[in-house]
N, C-alpha and C positions, 0 to 999 in steps of 0.2 A: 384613529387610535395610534399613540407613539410607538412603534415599536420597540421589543426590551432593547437592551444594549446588549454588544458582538463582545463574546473576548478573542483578545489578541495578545499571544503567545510572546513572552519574553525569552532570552536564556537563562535569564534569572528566576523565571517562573517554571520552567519546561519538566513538569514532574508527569505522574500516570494520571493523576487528580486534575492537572489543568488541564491534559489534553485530553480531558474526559467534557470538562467544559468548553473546551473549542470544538468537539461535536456538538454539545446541545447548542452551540449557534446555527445549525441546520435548523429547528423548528423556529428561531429566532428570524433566523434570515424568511424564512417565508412570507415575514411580514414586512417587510426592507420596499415591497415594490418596485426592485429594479432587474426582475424575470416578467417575462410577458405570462401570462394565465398559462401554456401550452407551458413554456419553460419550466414555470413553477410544478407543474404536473408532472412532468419527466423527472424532475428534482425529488418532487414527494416521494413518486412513488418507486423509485431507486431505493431510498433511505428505509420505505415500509417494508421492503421484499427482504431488504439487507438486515431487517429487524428492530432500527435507532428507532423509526416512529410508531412502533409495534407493543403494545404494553407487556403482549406475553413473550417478547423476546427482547425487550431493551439488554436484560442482563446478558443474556449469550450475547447479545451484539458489544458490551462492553469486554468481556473475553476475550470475542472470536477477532476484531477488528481496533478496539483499542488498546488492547496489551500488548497484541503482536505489534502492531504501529509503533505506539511510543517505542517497543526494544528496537526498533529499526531507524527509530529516528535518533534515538543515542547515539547507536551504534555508526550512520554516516555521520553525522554532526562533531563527531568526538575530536577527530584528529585539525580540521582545519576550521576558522572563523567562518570564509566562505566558501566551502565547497560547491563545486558543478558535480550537480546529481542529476542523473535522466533517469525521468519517469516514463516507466512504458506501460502505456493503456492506463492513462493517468485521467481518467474520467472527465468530473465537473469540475474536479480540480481538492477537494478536501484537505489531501495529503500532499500535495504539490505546495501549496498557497501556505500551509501551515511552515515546512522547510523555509518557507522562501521567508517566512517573517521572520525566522528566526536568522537570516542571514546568507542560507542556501544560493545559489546559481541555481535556476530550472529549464531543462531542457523539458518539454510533457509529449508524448508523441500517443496520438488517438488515431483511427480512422471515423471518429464516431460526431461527425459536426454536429450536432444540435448539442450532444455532451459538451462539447467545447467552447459553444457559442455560450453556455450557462458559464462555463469556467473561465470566459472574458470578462463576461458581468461580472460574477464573483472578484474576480482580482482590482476591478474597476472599483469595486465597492470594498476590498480592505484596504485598497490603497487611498483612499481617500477619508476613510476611518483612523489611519494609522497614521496618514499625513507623510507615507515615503513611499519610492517606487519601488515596486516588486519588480527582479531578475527574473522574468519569464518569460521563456519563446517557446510558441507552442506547436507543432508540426501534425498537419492534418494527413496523416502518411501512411501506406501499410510499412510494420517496423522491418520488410525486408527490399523497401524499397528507398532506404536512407542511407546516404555516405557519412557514416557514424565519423568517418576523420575530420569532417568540417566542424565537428563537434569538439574536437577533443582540446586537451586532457578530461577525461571525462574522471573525474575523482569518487563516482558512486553512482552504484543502478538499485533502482528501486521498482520491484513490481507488487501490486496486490490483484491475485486471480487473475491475471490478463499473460503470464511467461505463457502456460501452458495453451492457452488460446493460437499463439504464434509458433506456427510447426511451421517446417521442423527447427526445435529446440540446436541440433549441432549446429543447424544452416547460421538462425540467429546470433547463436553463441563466439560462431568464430566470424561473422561480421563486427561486432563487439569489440573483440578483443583485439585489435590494431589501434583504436582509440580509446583504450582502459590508460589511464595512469597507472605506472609499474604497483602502486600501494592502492589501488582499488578496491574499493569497499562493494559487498553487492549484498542486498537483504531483499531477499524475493519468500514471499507467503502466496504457496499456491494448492490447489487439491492434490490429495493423495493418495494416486490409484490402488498402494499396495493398502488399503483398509478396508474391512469387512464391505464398504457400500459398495465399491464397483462390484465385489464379487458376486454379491446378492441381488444386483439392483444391472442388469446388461446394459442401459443406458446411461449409465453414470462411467462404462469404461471407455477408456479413453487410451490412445498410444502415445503416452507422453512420459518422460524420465520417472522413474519411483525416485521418491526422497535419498533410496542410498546409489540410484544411477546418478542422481544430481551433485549428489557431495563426490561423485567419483570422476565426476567428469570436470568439476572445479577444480580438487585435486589435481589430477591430470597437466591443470593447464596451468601450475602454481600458486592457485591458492591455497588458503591455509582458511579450515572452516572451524570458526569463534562459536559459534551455537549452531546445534541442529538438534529441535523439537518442533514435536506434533502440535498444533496451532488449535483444536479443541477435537473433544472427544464427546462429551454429551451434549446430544443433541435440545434443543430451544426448552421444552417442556421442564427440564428435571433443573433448569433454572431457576425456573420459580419459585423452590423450595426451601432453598438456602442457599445465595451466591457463596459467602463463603466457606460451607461445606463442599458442598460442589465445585469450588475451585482448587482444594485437596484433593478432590477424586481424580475430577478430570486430569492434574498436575499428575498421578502417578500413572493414569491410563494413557496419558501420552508420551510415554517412555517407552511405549512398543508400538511398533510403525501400523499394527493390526488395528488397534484403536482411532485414530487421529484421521478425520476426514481431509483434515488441510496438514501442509509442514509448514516452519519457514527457516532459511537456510539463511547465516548471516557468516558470512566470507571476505579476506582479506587476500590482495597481491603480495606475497612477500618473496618468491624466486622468479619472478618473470623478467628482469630486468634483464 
């Protein structure tokens, strides 16, 4: 069987609608054959948990993971052609590979090697689709045992759900920030403790920054925060009903930090110089 054909992302095409089609290349690429059977199953079943290959939750997953994404890829992408963005806990690589065709630098830093060995293939395989080399070095490391200055000018930090994994958050934070470029872009989407789930739910809490210790602690250190909202409030089910009704709702219920299970905080360097 031929497999369908991959899109690959322009700057000229880079809207919410194409990078809605450069996730459905995940059920595309399944059939590519250049993941081992074991790969392809770690691949699968990432994407089923996270919702993309889930019938009853494709919609939340276009919400919770695609809307947030694309404002954060605007948002590094805007100021330079090719910016160096470091991706922390940058998985199979989805959102890494996507920046980088659009012309990004990528730094990806994982402890998670089988994750990483998929996100070699993958690059292997846009890069030979696309006919150019991808800027990507991938670092198999825990994120506090890296000399970020080897890195730098680091012109953008990107995390989805993996900041809060890395405590303590100050430790990481001020490792960071000796190799930030003075205009620093940083768009991190992660959970968020101050909303109804940890309170209700003991093992959902966690001692990681709340959304308004994070904007305070960027603050602090010179930035200047461009967006901060709640990344989705209704949960998988009440999707099904009406995306876009339900994308009203959820749009006003994440205006209060009590609603929104995840944030994502989208920040600029502008007094650090």
């Amino acid at each position: 069987m031929t497999p369908g054909a991959l899109t690959l992302p322009t700057p000229a095409s880079a809207t919410e609608q194409q990078l809605w089609s450069w996730y459905g290349n995940v059920v595309r690429e399944l059939e590519y054959g250049h993941l081992t059977p074991a790969e392809a199953s770690i691949f699968r079943e990432y994407y089923e948990e996270a919702g993309l290959l889930s019938r009853h939750k494709v919609a939340f997953f276009r919400r919770h993971f695609c809307e947030t994404f694309f404002r954060a890829s605007r948002f590094l992408l805007a100021r330079r052609d090719r910016p160096h963005i470091l991706d922390l806990g940058c998985g199979t690589g989805s959102q890494a590979i996507y920046l980088a065709l659009l012309g990004a630098r990528i730094t990806g830093v994982d402890m998670d090697g089988p994750a990483l060995e998929i996100f070699r293939k993958r690059k292997a395989l846009y890069e030979r689709l696309s006919g150019k080399q991808l800027d990507i070095e991938l670092v198999e490391r825990s994120a506090f045992d890296i000399d970020y200055a080897s890195f730098a000018p680091i012109d953008g930090v990107y995390s989805m759900f993996a900041f809060n994994m890395m405590q303590p958050s100050a430790d990481l934070f001020a490792a960071l920030l000796p190799a930030l470029a003075a205009d620093a872009r940083i768009a991190i989407i992660d959970g968020n403790n101050a909303s109804w789930l940890p309170l209700l739910v003991p093992s959902r809490r966690r001692s990681v920054w709340s959304p308004k210790e994070f904007a305070a602690q960027l603050t602090s250190q010179g930035f200047k925060v461009h967006e901060h909202q709640g990344g989705i409030s209704l949960p998988p089910p009440f999707w099904l009903v009406s995306p876009p009704a339900m994308k009203l709702l959820d749009t006003a219920l994440n205006k209060h930090w009590f609603f929104p299970i995840s944030h994502q905080i989208l920040a600029e360097g502008h007094s650090r110089c």
